[in-house]
C-alpha positions as CSV (number, residue, x, y, z in Angstrom):
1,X,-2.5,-0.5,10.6
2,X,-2.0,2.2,8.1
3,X,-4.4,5.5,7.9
4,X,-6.4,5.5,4.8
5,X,-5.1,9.4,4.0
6,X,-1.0,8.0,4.6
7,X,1.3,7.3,2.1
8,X,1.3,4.1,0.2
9,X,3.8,3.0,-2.0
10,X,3.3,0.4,-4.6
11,X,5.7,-1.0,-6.0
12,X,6.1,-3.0,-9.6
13,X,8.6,-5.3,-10.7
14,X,6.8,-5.8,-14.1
15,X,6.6,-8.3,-16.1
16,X,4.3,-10.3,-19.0
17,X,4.0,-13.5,-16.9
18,X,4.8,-12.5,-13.7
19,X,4.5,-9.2,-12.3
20,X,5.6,-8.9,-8.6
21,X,3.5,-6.1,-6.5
22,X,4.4,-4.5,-3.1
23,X,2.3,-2.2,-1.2
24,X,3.7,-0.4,1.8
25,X,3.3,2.2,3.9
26,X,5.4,4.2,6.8
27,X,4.3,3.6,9.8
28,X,4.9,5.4,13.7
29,X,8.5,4.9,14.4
30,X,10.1,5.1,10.9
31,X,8.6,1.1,10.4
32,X,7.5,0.1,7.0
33,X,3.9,-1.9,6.9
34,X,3.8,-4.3,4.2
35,X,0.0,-4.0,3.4
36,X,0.1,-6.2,0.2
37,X,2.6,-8.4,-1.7
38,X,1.9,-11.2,-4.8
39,X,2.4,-11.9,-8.4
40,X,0.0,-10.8,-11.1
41,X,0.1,-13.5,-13.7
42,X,-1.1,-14.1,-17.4
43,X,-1.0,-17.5,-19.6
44,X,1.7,-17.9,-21.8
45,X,-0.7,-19.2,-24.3
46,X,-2.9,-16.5,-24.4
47,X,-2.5,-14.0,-27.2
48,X,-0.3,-10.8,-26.5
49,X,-3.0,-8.5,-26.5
50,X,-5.2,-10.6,-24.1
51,X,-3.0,-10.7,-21.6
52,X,-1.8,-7.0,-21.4
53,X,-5.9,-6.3,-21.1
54,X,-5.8,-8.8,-18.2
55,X,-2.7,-7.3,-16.7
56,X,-4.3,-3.8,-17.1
57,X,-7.3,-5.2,-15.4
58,X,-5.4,-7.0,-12.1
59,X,-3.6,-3.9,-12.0
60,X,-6.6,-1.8,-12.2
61,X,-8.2,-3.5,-9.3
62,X,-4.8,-3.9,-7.1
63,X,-4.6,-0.1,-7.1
64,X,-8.1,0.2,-6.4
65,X,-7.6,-1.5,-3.4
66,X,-4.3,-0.9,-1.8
67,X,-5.1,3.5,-3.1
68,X,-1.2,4.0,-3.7
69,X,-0.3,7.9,-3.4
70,X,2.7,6.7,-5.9
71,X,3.9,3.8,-8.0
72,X,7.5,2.8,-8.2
73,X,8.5,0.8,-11.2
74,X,11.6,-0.8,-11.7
75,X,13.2,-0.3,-14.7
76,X,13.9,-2.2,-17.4
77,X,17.9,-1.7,-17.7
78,X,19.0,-4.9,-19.4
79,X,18.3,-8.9,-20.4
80,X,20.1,-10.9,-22.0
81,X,16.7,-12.3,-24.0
82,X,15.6,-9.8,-26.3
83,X,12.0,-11.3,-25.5
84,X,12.1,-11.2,-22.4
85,X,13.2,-7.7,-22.4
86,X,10.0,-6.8,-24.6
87,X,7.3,-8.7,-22.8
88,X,9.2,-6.7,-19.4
89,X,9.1,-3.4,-21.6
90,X,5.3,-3.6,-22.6
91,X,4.4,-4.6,-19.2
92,X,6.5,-1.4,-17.4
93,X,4.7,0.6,-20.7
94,X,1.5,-0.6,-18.8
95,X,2.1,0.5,-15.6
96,X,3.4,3.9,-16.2
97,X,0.0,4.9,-18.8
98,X,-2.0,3.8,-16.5
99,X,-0.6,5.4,-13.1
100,X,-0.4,8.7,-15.4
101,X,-3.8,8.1,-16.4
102,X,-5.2,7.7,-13.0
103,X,-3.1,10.7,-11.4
104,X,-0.8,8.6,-9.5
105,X,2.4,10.0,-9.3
106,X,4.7,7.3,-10.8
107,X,8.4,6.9,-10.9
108,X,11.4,4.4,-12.3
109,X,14.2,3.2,-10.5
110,X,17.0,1.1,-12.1
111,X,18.2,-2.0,-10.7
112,X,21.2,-0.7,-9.3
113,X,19.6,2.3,-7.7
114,X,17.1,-0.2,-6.4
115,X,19.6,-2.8,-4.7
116,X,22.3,0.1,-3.5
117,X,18.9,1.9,-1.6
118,X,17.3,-1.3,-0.3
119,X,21.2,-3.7,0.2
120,X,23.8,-0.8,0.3
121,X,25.2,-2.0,-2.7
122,X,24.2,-1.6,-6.5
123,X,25.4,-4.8,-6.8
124,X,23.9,-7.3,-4.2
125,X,22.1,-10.2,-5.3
126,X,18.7,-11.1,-5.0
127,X,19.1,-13.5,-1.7
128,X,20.7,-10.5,-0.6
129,X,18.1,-8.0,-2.1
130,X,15.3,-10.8,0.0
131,X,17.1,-10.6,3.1
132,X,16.9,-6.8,3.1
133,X,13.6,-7.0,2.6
134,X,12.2,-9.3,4.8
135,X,14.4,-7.1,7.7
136,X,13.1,-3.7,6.5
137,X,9.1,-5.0,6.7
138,X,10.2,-7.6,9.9
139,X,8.9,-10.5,7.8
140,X,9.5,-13.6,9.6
141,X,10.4,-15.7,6.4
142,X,12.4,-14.3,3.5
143,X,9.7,-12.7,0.7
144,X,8.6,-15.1,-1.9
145,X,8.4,-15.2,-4.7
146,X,11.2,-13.7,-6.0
147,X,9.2,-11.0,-7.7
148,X,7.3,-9.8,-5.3
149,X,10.6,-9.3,-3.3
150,X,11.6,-7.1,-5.9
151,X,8.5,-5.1,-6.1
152,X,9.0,-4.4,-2.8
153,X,12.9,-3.1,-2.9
154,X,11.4,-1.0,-5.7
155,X,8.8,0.5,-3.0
156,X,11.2,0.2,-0.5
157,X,13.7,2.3,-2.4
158,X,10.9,5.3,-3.4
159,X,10.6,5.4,0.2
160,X,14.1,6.3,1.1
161,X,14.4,8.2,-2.0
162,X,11.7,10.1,-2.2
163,X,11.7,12.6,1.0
164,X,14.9,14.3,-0.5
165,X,13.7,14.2,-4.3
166,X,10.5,16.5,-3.1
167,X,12.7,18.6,-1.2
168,X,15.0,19.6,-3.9
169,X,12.0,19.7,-6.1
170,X,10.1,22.2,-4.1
171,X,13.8,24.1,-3.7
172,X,14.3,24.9,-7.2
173,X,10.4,25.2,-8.0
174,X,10.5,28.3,-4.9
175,X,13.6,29.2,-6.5
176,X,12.4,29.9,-9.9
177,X,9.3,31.6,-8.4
């Protein structure tokens, strides 16, 4: 079980409809605890504005709960459907206002950088990207659905990324001192 004061990682494969979420933390021994995984959904009939307030609401409460110390969000790098990349766009737009507006750091990853982190390949597909997962968190059945997979490369991938990011962040903010 994770410390309350440890680091937790969520991360957000957004989306309109469905918008996977992954919460995980390191744990003793370089093992990553999977503390929450899902889809946040909205109706399709609703109207557009209704269901970015209830998307802002789930997420409100899922970050609430699972107290991420950052947000990893994957980023929107291309769709063939113009719609789809919209409803995707307005639902990452989401995510990073309200992470800002809590004080959470929050950070985008691409797709590539996402899959090459989590598979060792910026190309892998996404049974590929699930078996990854599901050995990295020691799942005993590949993570479903798909999204919530993602979500969780994208947190898995902040993870791995992050330790040397701070590093060379805190080397050129000492150096400029």
């Amino acid at each position: 079980m994770f410390a309350p004061s440890s680091t937790v990682v969520l991360g957000i494969d957004p989306g309109l409809t469905r918008c996977g979420y992954a919460a995980l933390a390191p744990i003793a021994g370089g093992s990553i605890e999977a503390i929450s995984m899902g889809v946040l959904t909205s109706p399709k009939e609703d109207s557009l504005p209704r269901r970015l307030a209830l998307l802002q609401c789930d997420l409100e409460a899922l970050i609430a709960e699972v107290k991420p110390t950052a947000i990893a969000v994957e980023q929107v790098f291309f769709q063939n459907n113009v719609r789809t990349a919209m409803s995707v766009g307005q639902a990452s737009g989401l995510v990073l206002a309200l992470a800002y507006k809590l004080g959470i750091e929050v950070v985008q990853y691409t797709p590539s950088q996402v899959k090459s982190s989590v598979a060792g390949s910026g190309t892998a597909n996404k049974l590929q990207v699930q078996k990854m997962v599901q050995r990295r968190l020691g799942l005993s059945v590949l993570p479903t659905p798909a999204d919530a997979a993602d979500a969780a490369a994208v947190a898995l991938c902040h993870l791995a990324v992050a330790p040397l990011a701070n590093s060379v962040k805190r080397a050129t903010t000492g150096a400029k001192s």
